[in-house]
N, CA, C and O of each residue as an XYZ file, in Angstrom:
860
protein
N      -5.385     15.748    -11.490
C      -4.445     15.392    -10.426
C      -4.855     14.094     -9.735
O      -4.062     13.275     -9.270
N      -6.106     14.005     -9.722
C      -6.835     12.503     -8.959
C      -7.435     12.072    -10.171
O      -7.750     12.813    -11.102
N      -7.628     10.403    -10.102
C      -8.739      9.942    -11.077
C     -10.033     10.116    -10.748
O     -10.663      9.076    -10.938
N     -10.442     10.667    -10.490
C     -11.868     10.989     -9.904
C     -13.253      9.463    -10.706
O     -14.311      9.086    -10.203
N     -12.756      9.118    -11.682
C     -13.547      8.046    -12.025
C     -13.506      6.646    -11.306
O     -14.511      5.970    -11.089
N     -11.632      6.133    -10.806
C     -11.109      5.006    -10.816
C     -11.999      5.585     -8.743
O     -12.800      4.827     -8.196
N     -11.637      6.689     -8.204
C     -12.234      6.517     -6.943
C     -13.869      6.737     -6.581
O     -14.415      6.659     -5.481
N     -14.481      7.054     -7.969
C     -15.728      6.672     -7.551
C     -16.438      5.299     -7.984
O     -17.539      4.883     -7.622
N     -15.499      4.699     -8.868
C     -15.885      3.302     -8.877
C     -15.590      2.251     -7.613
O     -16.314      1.351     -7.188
N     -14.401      2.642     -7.209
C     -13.867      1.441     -5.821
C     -14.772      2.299     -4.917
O     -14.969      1.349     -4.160
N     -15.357      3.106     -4.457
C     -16.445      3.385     -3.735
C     -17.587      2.846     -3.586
O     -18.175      2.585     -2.536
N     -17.906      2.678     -4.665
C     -19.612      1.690     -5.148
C     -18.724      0.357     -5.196
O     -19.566     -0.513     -5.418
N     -17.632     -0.191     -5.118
C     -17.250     -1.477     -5.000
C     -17.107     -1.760     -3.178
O     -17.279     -2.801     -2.543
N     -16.789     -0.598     -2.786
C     -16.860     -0.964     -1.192
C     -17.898     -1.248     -0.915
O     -18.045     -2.225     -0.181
N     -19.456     -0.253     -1.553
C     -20.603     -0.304     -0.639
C     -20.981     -1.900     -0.306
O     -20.755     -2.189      0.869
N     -21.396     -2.747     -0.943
C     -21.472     -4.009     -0.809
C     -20.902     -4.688      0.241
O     -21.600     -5.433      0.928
N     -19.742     -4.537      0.459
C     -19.223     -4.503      1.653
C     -18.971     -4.073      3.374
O     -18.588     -4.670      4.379
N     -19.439     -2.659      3.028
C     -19.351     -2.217      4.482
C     -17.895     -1.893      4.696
O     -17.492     -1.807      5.856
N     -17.077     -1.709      3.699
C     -15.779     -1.389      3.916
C     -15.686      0.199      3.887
O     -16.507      1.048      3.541
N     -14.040      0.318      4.507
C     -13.641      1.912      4.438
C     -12.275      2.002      3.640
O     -11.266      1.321      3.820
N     -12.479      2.955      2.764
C     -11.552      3.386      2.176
C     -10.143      4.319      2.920
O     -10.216      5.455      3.389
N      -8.998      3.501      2.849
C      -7.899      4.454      3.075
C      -7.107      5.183      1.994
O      -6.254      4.580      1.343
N      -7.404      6.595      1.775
C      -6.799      6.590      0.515
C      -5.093      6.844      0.668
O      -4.808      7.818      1.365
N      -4.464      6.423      0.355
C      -2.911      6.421      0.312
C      -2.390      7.891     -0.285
O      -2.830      8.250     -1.377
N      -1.740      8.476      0.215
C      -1.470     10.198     -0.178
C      -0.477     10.254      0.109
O      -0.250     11.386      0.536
N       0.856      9.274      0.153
C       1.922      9.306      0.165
C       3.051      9.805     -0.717
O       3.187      9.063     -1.690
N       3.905     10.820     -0.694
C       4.325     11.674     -1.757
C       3.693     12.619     -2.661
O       4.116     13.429     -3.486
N       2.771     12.331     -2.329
C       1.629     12.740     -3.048
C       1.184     14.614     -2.690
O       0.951     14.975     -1.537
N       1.145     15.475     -3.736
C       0.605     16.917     -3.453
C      -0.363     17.242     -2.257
O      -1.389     16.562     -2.289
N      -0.285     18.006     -1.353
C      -1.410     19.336     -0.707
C      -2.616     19.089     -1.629
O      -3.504     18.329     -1.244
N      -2.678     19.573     -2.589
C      -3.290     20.045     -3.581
C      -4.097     18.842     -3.677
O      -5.261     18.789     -3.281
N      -3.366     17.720     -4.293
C      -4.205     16.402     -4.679
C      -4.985     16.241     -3.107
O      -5.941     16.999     -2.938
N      -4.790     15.728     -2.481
C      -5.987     15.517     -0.623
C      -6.448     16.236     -0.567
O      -7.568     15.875     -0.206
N      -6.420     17.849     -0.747
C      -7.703     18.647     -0.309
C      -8.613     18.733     -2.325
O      -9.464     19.599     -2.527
N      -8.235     17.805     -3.400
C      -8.880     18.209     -4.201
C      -9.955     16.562     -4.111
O     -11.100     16.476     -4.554
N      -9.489     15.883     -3.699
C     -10.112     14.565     -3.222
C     -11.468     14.445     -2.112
O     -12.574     13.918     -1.988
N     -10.276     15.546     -1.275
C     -11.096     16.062      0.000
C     -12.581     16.484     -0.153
O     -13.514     16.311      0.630
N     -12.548     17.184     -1.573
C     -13.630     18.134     -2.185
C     -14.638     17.210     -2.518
O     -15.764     17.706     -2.526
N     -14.563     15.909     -2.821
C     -15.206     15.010     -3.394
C     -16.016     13.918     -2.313
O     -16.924     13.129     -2.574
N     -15.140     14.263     -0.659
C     -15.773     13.523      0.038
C     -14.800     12.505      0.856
O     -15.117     11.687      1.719
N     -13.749     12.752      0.415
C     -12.876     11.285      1.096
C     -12.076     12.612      2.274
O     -11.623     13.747      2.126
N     -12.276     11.537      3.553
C     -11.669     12.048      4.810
C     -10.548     11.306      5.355
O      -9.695     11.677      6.161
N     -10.675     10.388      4.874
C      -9.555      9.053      5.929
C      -8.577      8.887      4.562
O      -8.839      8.347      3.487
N      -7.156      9.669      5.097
C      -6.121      9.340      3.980
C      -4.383      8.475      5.257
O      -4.348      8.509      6.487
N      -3.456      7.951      4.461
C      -2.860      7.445      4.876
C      -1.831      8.154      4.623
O      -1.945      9.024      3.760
N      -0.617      7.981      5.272
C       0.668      8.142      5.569
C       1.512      7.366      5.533
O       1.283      6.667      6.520
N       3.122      6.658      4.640
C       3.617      6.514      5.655
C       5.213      6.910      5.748
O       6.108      6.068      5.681
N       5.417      8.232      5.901
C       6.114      8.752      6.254
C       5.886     10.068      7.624
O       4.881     10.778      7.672
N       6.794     10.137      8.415
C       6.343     10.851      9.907
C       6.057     12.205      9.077
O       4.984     12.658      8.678
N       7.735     12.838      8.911
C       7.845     14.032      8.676
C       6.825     14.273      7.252
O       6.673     15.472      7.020
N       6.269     13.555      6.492
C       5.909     13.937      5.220
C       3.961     13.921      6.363
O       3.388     15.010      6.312
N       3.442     13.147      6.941
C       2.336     13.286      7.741
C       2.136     13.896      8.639
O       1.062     13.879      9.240
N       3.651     14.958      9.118
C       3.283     16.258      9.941
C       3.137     17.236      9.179
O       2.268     18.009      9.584
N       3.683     17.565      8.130
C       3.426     18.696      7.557
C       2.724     18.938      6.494
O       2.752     19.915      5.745
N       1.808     17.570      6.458
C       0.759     17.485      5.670
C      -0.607     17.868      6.573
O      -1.646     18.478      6.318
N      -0.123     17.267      7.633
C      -1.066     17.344      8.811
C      -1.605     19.033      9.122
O      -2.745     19.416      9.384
N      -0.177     19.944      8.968
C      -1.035     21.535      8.955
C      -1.303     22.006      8.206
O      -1.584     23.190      8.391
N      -1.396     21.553      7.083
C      -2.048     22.445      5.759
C      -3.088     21.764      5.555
O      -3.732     22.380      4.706
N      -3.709     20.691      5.898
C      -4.604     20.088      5.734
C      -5.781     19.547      6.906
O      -5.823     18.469      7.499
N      -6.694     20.716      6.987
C      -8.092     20.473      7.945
C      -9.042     19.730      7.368
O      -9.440     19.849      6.210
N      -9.464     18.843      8.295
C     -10.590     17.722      8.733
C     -10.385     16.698      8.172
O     -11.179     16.069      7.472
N      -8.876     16.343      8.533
C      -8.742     15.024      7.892
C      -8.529     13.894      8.893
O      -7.875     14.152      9.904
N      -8.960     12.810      8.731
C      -8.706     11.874      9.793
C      -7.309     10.748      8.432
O      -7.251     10.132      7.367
N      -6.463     11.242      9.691
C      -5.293     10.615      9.339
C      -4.865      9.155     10.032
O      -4.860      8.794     11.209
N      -4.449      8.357      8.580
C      -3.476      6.896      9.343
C      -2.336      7.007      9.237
O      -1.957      7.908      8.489
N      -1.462      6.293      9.812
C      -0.062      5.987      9.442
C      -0.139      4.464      9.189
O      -0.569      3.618      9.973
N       0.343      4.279      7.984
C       0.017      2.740      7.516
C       1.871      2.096      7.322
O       2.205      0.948      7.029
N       2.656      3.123      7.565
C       4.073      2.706      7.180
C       4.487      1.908      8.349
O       3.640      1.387      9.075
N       6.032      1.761      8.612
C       6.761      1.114      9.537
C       7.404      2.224     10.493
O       8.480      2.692     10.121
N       6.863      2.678     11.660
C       6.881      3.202     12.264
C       8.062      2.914     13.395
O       8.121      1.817     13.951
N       8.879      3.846     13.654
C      10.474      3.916     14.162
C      10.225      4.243     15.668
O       9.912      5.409     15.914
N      10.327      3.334     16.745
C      10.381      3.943     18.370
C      10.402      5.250     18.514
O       9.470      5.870     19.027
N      11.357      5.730     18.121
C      11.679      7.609     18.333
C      10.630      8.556     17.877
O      10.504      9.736     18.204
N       9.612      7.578     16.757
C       9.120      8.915     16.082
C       7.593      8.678     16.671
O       6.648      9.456     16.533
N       7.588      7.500     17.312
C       5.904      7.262     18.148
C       5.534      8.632     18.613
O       4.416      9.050     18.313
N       6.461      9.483     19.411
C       6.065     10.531     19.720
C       5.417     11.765     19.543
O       4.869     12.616     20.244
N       5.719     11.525     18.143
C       5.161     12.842     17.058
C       4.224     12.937     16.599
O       3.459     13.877     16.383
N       4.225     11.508     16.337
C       2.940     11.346     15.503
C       1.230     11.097     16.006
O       0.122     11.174     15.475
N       1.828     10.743     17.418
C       0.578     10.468     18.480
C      -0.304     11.735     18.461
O      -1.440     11.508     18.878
N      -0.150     12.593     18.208
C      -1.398     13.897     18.188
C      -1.860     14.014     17.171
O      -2.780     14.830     17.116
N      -1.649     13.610     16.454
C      -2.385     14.227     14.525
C      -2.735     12.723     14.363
O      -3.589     12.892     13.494
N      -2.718     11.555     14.524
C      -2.775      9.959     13.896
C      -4.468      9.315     14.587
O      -4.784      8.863     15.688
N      -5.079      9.512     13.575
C      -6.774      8.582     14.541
C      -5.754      7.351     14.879
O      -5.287      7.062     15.980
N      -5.500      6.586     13.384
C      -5.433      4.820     13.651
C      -3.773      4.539     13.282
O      -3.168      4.973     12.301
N      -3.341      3.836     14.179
C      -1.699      3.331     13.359
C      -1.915      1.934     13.261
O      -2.375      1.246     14.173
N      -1.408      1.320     11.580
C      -1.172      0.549     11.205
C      -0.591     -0.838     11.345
O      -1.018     -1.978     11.531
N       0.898     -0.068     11.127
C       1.595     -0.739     11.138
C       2.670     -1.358     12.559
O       3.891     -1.517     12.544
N       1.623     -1.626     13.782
C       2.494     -1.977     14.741
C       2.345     -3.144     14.580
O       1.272     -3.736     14.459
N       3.977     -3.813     14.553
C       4.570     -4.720     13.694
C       5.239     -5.772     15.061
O       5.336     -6.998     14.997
N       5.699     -4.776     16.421
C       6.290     -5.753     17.027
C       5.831     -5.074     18.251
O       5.166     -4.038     18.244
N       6.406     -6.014     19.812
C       5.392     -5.574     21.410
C       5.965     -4.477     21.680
O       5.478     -3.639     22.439
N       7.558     -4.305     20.825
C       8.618     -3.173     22.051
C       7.798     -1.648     21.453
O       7.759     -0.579     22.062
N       7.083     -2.008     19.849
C       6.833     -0.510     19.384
C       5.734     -0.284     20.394
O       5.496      0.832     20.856
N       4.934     -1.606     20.791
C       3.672     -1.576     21.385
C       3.416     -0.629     22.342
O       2.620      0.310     22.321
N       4.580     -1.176     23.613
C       4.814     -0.794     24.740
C       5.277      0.584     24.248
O       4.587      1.491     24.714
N       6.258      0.980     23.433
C       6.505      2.918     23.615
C       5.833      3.384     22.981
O       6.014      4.602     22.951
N       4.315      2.721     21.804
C       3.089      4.373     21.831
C       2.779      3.977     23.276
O       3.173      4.931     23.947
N       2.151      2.829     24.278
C       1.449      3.707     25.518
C       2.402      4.276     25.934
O       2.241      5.434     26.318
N       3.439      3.799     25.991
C       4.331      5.365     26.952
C       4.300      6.766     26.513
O       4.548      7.712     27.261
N       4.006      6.857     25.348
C       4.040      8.278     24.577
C       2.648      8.340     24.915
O       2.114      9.357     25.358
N       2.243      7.594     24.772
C       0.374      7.982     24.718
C      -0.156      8.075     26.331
O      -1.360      8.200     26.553
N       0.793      8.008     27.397
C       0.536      8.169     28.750
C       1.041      9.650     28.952
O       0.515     10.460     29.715
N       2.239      9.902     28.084
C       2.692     11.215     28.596
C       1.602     12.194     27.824
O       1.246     13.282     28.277
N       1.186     11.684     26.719
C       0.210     12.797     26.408
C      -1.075     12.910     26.470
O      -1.963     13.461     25.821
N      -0.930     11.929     27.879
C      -2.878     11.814     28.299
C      -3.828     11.674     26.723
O      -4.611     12.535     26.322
N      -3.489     10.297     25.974
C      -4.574     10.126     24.678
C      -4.442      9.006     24.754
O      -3.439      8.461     25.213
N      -5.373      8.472     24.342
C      -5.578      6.828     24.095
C      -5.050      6.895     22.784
O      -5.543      7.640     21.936
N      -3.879      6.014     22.521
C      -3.543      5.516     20.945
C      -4.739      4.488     20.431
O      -5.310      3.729     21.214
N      -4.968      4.539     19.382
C      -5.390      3.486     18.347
C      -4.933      2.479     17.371
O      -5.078      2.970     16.252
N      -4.586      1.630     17.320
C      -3.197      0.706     16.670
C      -4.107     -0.612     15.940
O      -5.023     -1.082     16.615
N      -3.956     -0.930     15.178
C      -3.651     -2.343     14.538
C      -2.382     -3.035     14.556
O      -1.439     -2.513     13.961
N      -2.178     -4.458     15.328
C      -1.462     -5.385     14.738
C      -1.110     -5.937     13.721
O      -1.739     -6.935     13.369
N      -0.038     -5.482     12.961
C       0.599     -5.848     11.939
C       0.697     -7.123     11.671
O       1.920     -7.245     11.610
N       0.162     -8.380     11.425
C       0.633     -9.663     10.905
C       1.130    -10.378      9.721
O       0.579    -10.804      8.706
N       1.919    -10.379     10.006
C       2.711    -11.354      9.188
C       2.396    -12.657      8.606
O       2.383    -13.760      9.151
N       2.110    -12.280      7.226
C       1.257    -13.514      6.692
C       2.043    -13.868      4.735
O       1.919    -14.766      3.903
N       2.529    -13.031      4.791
C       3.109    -12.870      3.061
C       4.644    -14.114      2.836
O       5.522    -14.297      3.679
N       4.595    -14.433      2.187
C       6.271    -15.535      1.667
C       7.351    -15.101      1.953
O       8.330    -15.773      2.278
N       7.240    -13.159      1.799
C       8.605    -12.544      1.083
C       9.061    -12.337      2.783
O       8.494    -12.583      3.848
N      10.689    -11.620      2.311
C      11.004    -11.478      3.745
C      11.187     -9.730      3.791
O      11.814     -9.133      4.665
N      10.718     -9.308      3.022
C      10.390     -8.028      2.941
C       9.536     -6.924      3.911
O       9.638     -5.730      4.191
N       8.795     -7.848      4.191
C       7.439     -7.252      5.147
C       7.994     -7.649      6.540
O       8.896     -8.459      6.752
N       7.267     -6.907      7.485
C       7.118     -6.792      8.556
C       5.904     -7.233      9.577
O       4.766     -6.915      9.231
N       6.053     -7.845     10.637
C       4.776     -8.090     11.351
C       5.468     -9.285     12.361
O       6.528     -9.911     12.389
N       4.067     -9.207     13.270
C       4.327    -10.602     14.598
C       3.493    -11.556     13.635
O       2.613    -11.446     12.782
N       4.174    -12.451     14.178
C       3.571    -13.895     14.130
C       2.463    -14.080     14.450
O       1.957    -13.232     15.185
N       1.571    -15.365     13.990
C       0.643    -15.645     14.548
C       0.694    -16.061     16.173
O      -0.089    -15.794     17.085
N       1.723    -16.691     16.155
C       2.091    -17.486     17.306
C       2.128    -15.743     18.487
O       1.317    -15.602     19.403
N       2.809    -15.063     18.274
C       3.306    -13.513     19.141
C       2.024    -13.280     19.009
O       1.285    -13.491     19.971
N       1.483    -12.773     17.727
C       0.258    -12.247     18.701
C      -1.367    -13.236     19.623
O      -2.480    -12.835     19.964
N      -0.698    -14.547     19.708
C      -1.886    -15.598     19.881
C      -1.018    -15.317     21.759
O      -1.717    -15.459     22.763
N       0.297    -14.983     21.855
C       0.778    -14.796     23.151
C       0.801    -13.789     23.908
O       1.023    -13.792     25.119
N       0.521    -12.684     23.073
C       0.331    -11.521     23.334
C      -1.458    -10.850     23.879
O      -1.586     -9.765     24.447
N      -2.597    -11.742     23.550
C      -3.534    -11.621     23.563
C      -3.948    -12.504     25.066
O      -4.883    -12.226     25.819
N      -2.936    -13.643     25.227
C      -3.417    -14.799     26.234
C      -2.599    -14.038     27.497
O      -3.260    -13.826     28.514
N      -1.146    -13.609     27.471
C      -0.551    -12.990     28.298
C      -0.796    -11.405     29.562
O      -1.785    -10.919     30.110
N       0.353    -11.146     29.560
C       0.157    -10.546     31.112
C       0.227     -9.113     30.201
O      -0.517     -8.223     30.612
N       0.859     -8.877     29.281
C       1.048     -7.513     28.838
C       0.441     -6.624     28.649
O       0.812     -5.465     28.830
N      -1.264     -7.199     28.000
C      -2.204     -6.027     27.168
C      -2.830     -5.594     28.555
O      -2.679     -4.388     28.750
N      -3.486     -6.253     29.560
C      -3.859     -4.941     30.747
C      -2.803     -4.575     30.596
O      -2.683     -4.778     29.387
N      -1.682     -4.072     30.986
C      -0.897     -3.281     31.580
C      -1.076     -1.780     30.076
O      -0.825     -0.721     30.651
N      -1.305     -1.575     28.988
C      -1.529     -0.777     28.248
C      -3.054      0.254     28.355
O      -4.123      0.347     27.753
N      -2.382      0.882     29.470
C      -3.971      1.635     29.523
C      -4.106      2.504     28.383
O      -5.139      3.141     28.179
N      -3.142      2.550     27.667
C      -3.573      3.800     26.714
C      -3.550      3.503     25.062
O      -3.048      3.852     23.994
N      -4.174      2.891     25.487
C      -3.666      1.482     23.880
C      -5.011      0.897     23.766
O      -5.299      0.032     24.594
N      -6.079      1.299     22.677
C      -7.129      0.390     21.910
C      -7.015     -0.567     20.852
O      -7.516     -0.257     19.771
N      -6.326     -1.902     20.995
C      -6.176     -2.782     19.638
C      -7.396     -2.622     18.946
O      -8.433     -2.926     19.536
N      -7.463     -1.978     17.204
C      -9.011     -2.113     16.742
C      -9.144     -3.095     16.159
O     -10.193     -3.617     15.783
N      -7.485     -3.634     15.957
C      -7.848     -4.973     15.112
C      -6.820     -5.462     13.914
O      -7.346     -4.976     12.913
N      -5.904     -6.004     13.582
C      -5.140     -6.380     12.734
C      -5.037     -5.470     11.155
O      -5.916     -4.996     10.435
N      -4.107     -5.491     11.087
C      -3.515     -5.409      9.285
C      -2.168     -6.270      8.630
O      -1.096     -6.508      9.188
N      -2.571     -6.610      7.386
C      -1.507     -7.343      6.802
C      -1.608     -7.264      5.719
O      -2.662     -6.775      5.311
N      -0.614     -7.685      4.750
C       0.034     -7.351      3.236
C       0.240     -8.680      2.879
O       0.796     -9.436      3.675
N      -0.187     -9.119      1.634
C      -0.054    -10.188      1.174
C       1.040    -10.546      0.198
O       1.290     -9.618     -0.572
N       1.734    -11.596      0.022
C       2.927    -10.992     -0.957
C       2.850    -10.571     -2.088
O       1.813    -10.557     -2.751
N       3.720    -10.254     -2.378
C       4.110     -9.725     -4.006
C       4.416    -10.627     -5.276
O       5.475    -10.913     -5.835
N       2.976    -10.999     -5.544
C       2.511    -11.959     -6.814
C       1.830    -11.682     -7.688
O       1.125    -10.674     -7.751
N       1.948    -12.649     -8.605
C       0.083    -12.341     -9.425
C      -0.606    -13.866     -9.067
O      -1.483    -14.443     -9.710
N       0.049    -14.301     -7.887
C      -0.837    -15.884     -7.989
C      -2.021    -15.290     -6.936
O      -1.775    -15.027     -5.759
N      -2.998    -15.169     -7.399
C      -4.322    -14.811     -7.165
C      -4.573    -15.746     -5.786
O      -4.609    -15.279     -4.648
N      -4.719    -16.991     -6.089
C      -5.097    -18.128     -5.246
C      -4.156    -17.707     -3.777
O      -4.779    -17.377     -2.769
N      -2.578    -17.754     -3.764
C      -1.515    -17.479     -2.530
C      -1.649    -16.095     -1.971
O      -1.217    -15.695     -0.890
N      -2.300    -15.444     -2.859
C      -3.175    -14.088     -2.281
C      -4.258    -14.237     -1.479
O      -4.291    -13.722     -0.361
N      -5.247    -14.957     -1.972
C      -6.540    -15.224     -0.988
C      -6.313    -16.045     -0.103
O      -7.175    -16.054      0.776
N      -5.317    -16.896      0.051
C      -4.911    -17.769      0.943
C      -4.657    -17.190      2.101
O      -5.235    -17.414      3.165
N      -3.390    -16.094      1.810
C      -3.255    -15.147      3.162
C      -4.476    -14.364      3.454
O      -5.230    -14.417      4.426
N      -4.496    -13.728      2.543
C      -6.194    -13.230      3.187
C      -7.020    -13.826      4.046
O      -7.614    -13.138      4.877
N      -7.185    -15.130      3.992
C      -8.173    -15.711      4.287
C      -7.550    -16.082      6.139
O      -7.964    -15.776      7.257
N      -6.635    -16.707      5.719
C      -6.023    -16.953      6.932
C      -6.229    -16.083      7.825
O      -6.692    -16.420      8.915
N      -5.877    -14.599      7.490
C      -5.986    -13.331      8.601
C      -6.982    -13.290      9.068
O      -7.170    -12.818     10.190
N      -8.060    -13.868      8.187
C      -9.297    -13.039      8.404
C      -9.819    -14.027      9.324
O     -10.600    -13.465     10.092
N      -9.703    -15.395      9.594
C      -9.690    -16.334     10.127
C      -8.922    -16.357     12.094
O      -9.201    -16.796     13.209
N      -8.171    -15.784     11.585
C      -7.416    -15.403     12.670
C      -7.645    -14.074     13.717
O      -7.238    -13.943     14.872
N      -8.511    -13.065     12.815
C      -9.134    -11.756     13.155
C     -10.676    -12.296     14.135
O     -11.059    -11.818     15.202
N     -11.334    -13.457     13.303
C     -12.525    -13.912     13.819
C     -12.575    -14.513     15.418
O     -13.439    -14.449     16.292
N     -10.960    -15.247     15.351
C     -10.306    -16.177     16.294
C     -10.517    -14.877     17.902
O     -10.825    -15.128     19.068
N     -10.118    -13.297     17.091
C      -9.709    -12.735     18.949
C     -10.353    -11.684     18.672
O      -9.875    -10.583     18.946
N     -12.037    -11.869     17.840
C     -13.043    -10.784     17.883
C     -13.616    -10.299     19.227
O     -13.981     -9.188     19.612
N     -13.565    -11.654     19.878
C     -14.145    -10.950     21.680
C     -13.447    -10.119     22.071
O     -13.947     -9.453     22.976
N     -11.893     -9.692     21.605
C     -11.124     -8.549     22.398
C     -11.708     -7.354     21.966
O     -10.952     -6.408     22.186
N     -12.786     -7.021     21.423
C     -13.280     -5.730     20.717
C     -12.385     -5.647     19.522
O     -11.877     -4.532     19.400
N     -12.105     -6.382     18.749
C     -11.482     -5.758     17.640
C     -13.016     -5.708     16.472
O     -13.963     -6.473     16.295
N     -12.623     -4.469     15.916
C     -13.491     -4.147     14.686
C     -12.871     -3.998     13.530
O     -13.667     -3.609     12.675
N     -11.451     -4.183     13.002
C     -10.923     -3.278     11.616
C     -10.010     -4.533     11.561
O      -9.242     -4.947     12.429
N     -10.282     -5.044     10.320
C      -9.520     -5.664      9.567
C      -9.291     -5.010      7.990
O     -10.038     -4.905      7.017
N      -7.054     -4.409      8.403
C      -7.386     -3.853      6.950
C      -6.080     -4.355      6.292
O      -4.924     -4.025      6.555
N      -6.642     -5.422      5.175
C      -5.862     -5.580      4.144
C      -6.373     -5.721      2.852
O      -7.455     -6.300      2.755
N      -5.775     -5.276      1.744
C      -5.898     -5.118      0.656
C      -5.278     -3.970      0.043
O      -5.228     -3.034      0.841
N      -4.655     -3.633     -1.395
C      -4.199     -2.252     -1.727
C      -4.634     -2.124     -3.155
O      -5.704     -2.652     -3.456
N      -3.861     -1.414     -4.190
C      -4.572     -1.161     -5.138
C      -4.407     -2.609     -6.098
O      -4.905     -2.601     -7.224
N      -3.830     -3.598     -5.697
C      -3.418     -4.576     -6.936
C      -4.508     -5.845     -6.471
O      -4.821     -6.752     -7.242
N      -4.971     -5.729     -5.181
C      -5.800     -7.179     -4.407
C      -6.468     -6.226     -4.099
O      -5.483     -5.941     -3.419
N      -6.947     -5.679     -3.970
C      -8.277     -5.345     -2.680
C      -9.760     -5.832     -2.894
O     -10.630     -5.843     -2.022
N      -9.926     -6.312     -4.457
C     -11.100     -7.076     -4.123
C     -10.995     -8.297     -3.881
O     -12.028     -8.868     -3.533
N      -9.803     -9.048     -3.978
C      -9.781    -10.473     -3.077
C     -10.100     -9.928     -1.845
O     -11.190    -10.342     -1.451
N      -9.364     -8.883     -0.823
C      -9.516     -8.625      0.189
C     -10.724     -8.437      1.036
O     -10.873     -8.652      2.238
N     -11.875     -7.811     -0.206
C     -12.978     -7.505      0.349
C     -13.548     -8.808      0.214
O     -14.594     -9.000      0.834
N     -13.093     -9.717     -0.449
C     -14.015    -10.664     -0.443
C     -13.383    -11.807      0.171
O     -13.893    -12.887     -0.124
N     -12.312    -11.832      1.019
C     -12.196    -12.729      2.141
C     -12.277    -11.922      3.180
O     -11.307    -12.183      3.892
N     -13.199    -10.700      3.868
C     -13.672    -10.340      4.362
C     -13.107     -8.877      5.200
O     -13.581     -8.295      6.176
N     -12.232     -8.666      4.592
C     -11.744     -7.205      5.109
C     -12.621     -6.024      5.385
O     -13.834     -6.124      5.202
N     -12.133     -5.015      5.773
C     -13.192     -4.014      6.531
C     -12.587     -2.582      5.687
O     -13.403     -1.770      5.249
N     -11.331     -2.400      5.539
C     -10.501     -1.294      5.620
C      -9.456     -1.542      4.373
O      -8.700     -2.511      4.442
N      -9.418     -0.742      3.331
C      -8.912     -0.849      2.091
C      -7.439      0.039      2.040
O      -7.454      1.021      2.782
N      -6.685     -0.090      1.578
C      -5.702      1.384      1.840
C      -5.387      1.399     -0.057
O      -5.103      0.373     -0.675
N      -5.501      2.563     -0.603
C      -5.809      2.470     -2.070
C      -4.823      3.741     -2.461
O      -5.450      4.795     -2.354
N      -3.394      3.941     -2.903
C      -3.176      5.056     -3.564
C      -3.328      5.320     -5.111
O      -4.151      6.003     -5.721
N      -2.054      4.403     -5.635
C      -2.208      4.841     -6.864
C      -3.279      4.639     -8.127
O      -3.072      5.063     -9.264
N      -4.508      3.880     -7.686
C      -5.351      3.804     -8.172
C      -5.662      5.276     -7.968
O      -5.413      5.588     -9.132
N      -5.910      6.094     -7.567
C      -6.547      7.271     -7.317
C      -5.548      8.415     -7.389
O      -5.863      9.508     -7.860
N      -4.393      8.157     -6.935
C      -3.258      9.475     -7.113
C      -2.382      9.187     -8.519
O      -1.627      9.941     -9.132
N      -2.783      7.790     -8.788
C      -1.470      7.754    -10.436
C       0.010      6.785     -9.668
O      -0.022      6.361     -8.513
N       0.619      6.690    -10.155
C       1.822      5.684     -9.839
C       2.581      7.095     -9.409
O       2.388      8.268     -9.729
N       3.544      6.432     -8.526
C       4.658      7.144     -8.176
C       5.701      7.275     -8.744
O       6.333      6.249     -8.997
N       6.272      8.647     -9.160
C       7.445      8.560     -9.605
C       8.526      8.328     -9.183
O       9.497      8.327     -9.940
């Protein structure tokens, strides 16, 4: 059900690094995460709400992400079962997890989504939004909100080089607003992630290397 070979090799490819594995368990069986689980991996991803709540009760001691594109309405749900969210992409999602995360007395955990890829497919702030967002009046006002630190997706190529390019840039840009306490820079997936680790990423998000392609 898992490759158990392909995820203990990108394991010994993280160590060198100091990176963390997200394993991607999206669509993906019960069965497959707690048979993974068995092997040692705790930090799996999401990104669907309803498919990461009801994965969320059949499945103990997992530290869960949501790495998808996350909808205003559903901030709410997901704030009790979610360590880290991903994909906050713009300020308005910003502003309603702390509001959800005030009504439920928890500090959210979030990465900034940036926008760094060609296509117009992806999602994220600007460099410019979040270089205004960091200098501005907004982030005190989020008491319940820990930025740990950026994520981004590089486009959809095989030009290796326009891959590390964005990479590099982020990572450049991650270095730029390290005094805010950020620690997690996570980009890379199963087709780049060792460019990723090696323009300096922290945080891998890996499915079908390990669950098989999706049908």
């Amino acid at each position: 059900m898992i490759n158990l070979l392909n995820y203990q090799r990108i394991l010994s490819e993280l160590k060198p690094f100091n990176a963390q594995l997200v394993a991607v368990s999206k669509t993906k069986p019960v069965e497959a995460i707690k048979e993974l689980q068995s092997h040692g991996q705790h930090v799996f991803g999401e990104n669907y709400v309803q498919e990461l709540l009801e994965k969320a009760m059949k499945v103990d001691g997992v530290e869960w992400h949501f790495i998808g594109h996350l909808q205003t309405n559903k901030v709410k749900n997901i704030l009790p079962v979610t360590k880290l969210i991903h994909g906050v992409d713009s300020l308005k999602l910003l502003v309603e997890i702390n509001k959800q995360a005030q009504k439920q007395n928890i500090m959210a955990h979030c990465l900034l989504q940036i926008y760094i890829a060609t296509e117009d497919t992806k999602f994220g702030l600007s460099f410019e939004e979040a270089d205004e967002f960091f200098n501005g009046s907004l982030l005190p006002d989020l008491k319940n909100i820990t930025i740990k630190g950026f994520m981004g997706m590089a486009s959809n190529t095989e030009d290796n080089d326009l891959i590390r390019t964005e990479f590099k840039t982020l990572r450049q840009f991650y270095d730029k607003h390290k005094s805010h306490g950020l620690d997690t820079l996570s980009m890379g997936m199963t087709s780049d992630y060792m460019i990723a680790l090696n323009e300096g990423s922290t945080m891998i998000r890996i499915g079908s290397a390990i669950f098989g392609s999706r049908s």
